[in-house]
C-alpha positions as CSV (number, residue, x, y, z in Angstrom):
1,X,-1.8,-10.2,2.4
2,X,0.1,-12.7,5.0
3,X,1.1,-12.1,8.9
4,X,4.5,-14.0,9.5
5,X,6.8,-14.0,12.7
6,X,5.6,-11.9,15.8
7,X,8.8,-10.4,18.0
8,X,7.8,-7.9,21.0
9,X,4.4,-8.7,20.4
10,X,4.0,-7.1,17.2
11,X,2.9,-9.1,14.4
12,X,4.1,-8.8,11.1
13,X,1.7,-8.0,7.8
14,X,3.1,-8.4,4.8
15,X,3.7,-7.2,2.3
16,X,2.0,-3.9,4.5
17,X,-1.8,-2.5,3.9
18,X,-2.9,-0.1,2.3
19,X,-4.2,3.2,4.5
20,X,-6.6,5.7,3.8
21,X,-5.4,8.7,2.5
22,X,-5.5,11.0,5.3
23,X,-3.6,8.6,7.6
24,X,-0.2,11.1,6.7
25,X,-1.3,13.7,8.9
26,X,-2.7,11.1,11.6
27,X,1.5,10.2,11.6
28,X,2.5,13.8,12.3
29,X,0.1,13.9,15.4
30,X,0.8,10.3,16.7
31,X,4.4,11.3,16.2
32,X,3.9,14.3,18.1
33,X,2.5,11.9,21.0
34,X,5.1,9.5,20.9
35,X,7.9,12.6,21.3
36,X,5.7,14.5,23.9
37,X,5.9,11.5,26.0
38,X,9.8,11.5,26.8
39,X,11.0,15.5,25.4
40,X,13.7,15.7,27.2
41,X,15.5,12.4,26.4
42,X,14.4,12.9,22.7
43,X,16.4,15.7,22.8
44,X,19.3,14.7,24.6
45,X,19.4,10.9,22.6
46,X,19.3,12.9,19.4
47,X,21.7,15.3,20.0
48,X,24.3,12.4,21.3
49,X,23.4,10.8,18.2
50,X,24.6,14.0,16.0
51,X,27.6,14.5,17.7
52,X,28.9,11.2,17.1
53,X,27.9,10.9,13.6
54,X,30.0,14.5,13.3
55,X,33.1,13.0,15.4
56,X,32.9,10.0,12.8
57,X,32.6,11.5,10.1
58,X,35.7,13.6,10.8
59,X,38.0,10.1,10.4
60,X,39.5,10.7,6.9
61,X,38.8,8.9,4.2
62,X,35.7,6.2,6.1
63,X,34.3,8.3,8.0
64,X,31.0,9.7,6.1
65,X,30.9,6.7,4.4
66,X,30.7,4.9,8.0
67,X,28.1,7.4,9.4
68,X,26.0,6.7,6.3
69,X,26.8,2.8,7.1
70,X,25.8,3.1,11.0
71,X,22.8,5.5,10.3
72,X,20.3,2.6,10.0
73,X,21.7,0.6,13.2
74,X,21.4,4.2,15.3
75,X,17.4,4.8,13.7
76,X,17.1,0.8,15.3
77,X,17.7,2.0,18.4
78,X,15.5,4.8,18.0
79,X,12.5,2.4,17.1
80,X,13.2,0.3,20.5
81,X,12.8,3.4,21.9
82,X,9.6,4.2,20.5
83,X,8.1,0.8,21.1
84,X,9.1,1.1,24.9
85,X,6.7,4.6,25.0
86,X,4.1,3.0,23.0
87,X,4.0,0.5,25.5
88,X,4.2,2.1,28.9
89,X,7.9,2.1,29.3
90,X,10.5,4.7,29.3
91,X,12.4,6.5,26.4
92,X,16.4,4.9,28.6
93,X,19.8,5.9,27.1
94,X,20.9,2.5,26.9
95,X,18.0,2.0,24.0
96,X,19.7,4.5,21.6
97,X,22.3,1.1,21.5
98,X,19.7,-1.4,20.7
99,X,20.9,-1.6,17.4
100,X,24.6,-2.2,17.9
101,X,23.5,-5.1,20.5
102,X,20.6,-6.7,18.8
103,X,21.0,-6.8,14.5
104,X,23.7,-5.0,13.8
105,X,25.0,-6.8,10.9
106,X,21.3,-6.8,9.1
107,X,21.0,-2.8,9.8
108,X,24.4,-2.4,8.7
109,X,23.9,-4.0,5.6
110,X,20.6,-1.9,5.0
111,X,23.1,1.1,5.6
112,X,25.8,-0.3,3.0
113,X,23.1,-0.6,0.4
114,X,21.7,2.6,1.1
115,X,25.3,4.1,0.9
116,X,26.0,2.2,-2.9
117,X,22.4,3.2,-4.1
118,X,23.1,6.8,-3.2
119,X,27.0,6.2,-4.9
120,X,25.4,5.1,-8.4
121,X,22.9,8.1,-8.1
122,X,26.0,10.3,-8.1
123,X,27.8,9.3,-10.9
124,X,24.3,8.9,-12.8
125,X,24.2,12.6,-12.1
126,X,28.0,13.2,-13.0
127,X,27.3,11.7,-16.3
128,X,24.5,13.2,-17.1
129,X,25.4,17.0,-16.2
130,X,28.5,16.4,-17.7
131,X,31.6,14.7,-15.8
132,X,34.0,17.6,-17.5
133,X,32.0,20.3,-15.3
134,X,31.4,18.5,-12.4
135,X,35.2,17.6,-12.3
136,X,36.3,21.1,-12.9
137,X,34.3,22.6,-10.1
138,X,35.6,19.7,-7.3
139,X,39.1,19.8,-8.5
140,X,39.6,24.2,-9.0
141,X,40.5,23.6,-12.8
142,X,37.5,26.1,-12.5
143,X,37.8,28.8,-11.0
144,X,34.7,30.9,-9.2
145,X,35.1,33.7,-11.8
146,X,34.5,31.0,-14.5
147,X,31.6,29.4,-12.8
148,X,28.7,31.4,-13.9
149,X,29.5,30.6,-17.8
150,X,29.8,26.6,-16.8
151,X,26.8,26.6,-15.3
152,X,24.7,28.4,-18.0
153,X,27.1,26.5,-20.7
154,X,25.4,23.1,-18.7
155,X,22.3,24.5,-17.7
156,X,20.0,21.9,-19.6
157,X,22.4,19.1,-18.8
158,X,22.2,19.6,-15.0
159,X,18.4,19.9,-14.9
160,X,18.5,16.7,-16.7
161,X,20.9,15.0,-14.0
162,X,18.7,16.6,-11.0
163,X,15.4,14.9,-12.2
164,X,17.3,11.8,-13.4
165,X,18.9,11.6,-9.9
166,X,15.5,12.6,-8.6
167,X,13.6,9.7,-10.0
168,X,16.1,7.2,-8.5
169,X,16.4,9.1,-5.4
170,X,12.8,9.0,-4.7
171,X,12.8,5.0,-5.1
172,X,16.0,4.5,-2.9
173,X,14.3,6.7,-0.1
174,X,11.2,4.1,0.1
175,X,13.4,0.9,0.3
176,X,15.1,2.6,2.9
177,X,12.2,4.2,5.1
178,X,10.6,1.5,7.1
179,X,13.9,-1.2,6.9
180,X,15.2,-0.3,10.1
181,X,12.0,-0.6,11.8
182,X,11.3,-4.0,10.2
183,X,14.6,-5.5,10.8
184,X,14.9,-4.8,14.6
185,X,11.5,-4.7,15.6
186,X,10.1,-8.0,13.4
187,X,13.7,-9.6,12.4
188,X,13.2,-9.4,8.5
189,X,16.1,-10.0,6.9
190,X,17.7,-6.5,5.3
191,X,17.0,-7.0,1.4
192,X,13.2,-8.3,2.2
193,X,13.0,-5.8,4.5
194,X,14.0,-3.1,2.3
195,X,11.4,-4.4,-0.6
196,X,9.0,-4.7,1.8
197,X,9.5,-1.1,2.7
198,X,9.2,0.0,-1.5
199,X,6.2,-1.6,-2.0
200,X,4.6,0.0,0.9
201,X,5.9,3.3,0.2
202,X,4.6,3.3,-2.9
203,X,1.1,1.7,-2.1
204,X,0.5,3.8,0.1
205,X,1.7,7.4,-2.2
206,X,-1.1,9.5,-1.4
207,X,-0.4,9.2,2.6
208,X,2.9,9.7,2.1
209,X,2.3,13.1,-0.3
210,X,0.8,14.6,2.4
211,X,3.1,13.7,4.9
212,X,5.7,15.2,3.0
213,X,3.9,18.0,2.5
214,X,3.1,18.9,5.8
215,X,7.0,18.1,6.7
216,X,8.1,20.1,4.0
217,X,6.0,23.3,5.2
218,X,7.4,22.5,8.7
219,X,10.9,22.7,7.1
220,X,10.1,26.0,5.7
221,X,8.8,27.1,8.7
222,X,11.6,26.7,10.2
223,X,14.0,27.8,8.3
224,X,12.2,31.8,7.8
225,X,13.9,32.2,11.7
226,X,17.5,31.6,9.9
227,X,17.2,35.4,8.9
228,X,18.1,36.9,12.2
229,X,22.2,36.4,12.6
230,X,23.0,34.4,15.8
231,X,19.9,34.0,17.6
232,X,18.0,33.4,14.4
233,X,20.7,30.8,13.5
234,X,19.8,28.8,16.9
235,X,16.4,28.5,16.5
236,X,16.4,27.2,13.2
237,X,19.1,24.3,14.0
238,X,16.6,23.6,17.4
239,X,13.1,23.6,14.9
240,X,15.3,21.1,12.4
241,X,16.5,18.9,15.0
242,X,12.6,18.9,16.4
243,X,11.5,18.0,13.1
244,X,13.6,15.2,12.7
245,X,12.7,13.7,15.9
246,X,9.2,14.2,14.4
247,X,10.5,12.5,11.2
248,X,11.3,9.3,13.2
249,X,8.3,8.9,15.4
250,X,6.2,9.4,12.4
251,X,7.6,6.9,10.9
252,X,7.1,4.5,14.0
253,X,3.5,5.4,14.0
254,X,3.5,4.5,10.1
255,X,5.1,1.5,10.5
256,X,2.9,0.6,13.4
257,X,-0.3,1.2,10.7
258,X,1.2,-0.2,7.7
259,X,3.4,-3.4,9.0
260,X,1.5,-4.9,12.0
261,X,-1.4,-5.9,13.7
């Protein structure tokens, strides 16, 4: 294991330690520290954050593609703001544009590769489920009446895609996890930041089962509110959106543990 540059007083391991196994739960509660510290503007950052992501991605043709693009450079900012509670300071708007002031072009490359690793992933799955299928149900050549016998026709072929696409999803997700972090906060460059981020991900699998787990049975949780029309409806988009901000000051607090001193 080597320590390289320090930035903001956090010095860099590499290529990450290795963490006990019960250090996944340790994240959720450090996470829930870190958000407990500044709820309000968690809240209000994040919500500002969705919105624009939804106004962008309404632009025809770019726009998803750009949200997916920007997505790491917005998380940048949210990891300034993270490292400003951590250290005393206060969760400011002005933070949730870190990223488009400081790194941009490195975050927005770990965005672009994100976007072309998800891109081959969906024509792996096209191909192997069956392109004619696939291509009937996105252009209307099928209609819903003839859905149920495509689907049972291709049953075996789309379980094969979903695992297929599973097993290089799950890979793409850990180069992508701690990259933002690692590029704003320590100024690794985005393709050593993003194997960096794999190789931790996966030493470190048993933490980051049960994180998932316990992140999984909060989305579940969640979700059981979704039954009651209207209200029901409200809560369940307010749990989600808590749960992400969770998500990303979790990840801080793993990053912190796995990447620095």
């Amino acid at each position: 294991m080597t320590t390289t540059n320090e930035s903001d007083g956090l010095r860099l391991v590499l290529p990450g330690r290795r963490v006990a196994a019960g250090r996944g739960a340790a994240w959720v509660g450090e996470g829930w520290r870190l958000f407990r510290k500044a709820p309000l503007m968690w809240c209000v950052g994040t919500l500002l954050l969705f919105l624009a992501s939804i106004i962008l991605s309404l632009v025809p043709f770019v726009g998803s593609a750009a949200v997916q693009v920007l997505t790491p450079v917005y998380i940048g900012g949210l990891m300034v703001a993270c490292r400003s509670l951590e250290t005393g300071g206060e969760f400011e708007m002005d933070q949730l544009l870190a990223g488009f002031r400081e790194r941009f072009g490195p975050l927005a490359i770990v965005g672009l590769v994100f976007l072309a690793g998800m891109i081959v992933i969906l024509l792996v799955f096209a191909l192997a489920a069956g392109f004619s299928v696939i291509a009937g149900f996105l252009t209307g050549a099928a209609t819903p009446d003839d859905w149920p016998a495509a689907l049972a026709g291709s049953a075996v072929s789309i379980v094969i895609a979903l695992l297929i696409s599973l097993a290089l999803w799950v890979p793409l997700l850990a180069a992508y996890w701690f990259a933002p972090a690692l590029v704003i906060l320590n100024h690794v460059a985005p393709l050593e930041a993003m194997k960096a981020s794999f190789g931790a991900c996966f030493r470190n699998f048993v933490p980051f089962l049960a994180y998932g787990l316990i992140m999984l049975g909060l989305a579940i949780v969640a979700i059981v509110p979704a039954i009651v029309p209207v209200a029901g409806w409200i809560a369940s988009v307010a749990a989600f959106a808590a749960i992400y901000i969770l998500n990303v000051t979790a990840g801080y607090a793993a990053y912190r543990e796995i990447f620095t001193e």
